[in-house]
N, C-alpha and C positions, 0 to 999 in steps of 0.2 A: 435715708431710705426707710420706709414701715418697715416696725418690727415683726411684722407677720410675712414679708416678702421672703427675708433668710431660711426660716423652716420649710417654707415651701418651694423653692429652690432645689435645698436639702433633697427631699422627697423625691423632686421630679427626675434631675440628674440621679439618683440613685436608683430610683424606681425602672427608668428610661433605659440606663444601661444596662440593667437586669434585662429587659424585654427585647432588647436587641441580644445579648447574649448566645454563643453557640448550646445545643443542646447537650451537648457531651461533656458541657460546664455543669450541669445540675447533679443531683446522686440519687441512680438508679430511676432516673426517670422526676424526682421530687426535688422541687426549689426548698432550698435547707435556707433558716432563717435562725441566725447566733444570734441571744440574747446574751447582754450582760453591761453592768451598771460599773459606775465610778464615781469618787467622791471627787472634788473640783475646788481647788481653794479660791477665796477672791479677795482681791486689796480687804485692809481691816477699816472701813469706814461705816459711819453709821448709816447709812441707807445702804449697804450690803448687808448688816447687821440686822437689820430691822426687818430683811426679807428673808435672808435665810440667817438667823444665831448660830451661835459654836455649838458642836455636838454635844450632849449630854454629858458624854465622857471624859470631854474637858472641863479643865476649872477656870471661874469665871475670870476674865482678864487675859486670857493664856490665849496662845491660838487665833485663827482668824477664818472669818466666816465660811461654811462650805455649801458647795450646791451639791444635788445628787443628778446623776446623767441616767439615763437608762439606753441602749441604743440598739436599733436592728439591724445588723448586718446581712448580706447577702453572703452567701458562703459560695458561689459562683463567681463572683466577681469582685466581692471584696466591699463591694458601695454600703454605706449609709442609705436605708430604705425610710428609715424615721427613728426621731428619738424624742422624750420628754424628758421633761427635767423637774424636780421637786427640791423640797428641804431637805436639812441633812436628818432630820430626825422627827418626832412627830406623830400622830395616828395618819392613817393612806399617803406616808412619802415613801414606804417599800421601794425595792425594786418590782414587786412583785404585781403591788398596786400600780406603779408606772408603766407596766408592760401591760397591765390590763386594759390601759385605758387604750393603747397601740391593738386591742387583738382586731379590731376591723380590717386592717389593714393587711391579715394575713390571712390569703381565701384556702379554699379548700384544695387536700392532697398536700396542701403545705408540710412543712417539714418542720418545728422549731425544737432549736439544740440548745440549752441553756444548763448552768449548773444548778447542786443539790437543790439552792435554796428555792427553787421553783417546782421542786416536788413537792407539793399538794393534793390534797384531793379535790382544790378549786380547782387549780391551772389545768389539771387533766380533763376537769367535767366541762370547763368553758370552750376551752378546746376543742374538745370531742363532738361538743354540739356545733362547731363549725368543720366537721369534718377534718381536723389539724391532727398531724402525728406531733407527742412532742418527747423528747430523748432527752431524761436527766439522769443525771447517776441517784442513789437511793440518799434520801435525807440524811442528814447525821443523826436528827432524834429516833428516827425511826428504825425498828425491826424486825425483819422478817425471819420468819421460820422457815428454812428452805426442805425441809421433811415434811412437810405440809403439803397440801394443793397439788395438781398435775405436775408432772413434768412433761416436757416441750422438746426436748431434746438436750444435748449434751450443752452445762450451761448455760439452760435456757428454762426458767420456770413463772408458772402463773401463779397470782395471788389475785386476791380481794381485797380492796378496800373500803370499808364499811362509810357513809355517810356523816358526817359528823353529827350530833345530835342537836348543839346549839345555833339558835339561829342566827342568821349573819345578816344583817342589816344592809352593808355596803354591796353582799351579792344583789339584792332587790334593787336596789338604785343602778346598780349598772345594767341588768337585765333593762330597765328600763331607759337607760340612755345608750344603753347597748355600745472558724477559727477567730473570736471575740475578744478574748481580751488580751488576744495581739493585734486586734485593728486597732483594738482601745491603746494598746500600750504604743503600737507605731504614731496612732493622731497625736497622742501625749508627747511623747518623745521625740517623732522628726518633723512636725510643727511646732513644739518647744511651746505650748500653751498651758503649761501647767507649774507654777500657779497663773493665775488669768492676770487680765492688767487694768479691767476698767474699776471705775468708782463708784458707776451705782447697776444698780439689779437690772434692767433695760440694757445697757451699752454692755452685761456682762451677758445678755440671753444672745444680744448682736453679734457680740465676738465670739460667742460657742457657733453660732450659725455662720459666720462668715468661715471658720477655720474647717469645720464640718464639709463645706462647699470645696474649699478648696482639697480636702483629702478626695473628694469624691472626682475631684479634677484630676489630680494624679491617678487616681484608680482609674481611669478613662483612658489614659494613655496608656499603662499599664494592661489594659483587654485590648488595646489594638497592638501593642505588638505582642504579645501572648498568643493572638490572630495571628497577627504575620509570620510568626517563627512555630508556628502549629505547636502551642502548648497551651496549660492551663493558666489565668490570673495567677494561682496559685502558689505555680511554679518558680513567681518573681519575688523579689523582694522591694516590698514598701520602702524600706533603707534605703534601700542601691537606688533605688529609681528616684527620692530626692537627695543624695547628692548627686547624679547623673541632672537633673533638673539646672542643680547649683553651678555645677563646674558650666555646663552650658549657657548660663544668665551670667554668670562672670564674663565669660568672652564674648558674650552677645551673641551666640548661635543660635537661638531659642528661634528669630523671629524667620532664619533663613532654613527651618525644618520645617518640610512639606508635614 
């Protein structure tokens, strides 16, 4: 199959089942979009090697080549809406840089829920100008003076954050081209894809998108009976619902459920 078929798949089922979704799945009225990234190990061969190297932080020989995931979750329903994937290390393989390149994809009134590291004064102003709320906790480098600036209420205070003074290069080229890490932990874990299995950089972007598909195929069943039993995605468990999958594929009952 083309390797551009699996992402988009990806996408569609994820996207697809969000827009069928009941309304009383969203928060307070706003589709919440989980950001959050992973490192991915791959066989140690040399055309893995040659596309993504060992981290920085390993010594040379040691170790085996890593990719980075970045992914969007739907916090409704649980789906993969999109994901890219980068080096382990590098200038623009961030996570941060990986999710920029995703902001199209998140329209306005959106919601995105991501941790520190996406406290920026980029991620807020990119954002902002798509009309996007996004909810990080505060940086670790950073500090605020909460005796400072207004208060909001109990809990609840405003600050400024001044523009950075240097220029950034990568924001003009993009201008111009314009509950996460338990989806992440559940895809790792009860698809058992970590580390990967293929030999080269291709057949290991194939296998991220085919395993990807498949989580978004559980989470499908998973919002129809969350539907039928009037509760949330939320309320289920990724776990339970692939062995429920498995014990059913042992006896062969899969094919005789409406």
């Amino acid at each position: 199959l083309p390797e551009e078929l699996g992402p988009r798949l990806v996408r569609e089922t994820g996207q697809q089942l969000e827009r069928d979704s009941d309304a009383d799945w969203h928060w307070k009225g706003h589709r919440v979009r989980i950001v959050d990234g992973a490192m991915l190990t791959m066989p140690d061969t040399q055309e893995n090697q040659a596309a993504s190297p060992h981290p920085s932080s390993q010594k040379r020989g040691l170790g085996f080549p890593m990719v980075r995931i970045v992914v969007v979750f739907s916090l409704g329903v649980g789906t993969v809406l999109n994901y890219a994937l980068g080096k382990s290390s590098g200038k623009f393989t961030g996570e941060n840089q990986l999710f920029r390149a995703m902001h199209p994809m998140v329209a306005a009134n959106d919601l995105a829920l991501a941790e520190r590291c996406y406290a920026s004064f980029w991620d807020f102003a990119l954002l902002d100008q798509r009309n996007v709320w996004l909810v990080t906790r505060q940086h670790q480098l950073r500090t605020t003076a909460f005796r400072r600036g207004p208060r909001l209420g109990s809990g609840d205070h405003l600050v400024t954050w001044a523009k950075p003074q240097q220029r950034s290069d990568w924001l003009d080229l993009y201008r111009q081209r314009w509950q996460a890490e338990l989806n992440l932990r559940s895809w790792r874990a009860a698809m058992r894809r970590d580390p990967l299995g293929c030999w080269t950089p291709e057949m290991v972007r194939k296998e991220i998108a085919r395993h990807l598909l498949a989580y978004n195929s559980v989470r499908r069943l998973m919002a129809e009976a969350a539907r039928h039993h009037e509760l949330r995605p939320t309320q289920l468990s990724f776990t339970g619902a692939m062995q429920t999958l498995r014990a059913f594929s042992e006896h062969g009952l899969l094919e005789q459920t409406p």
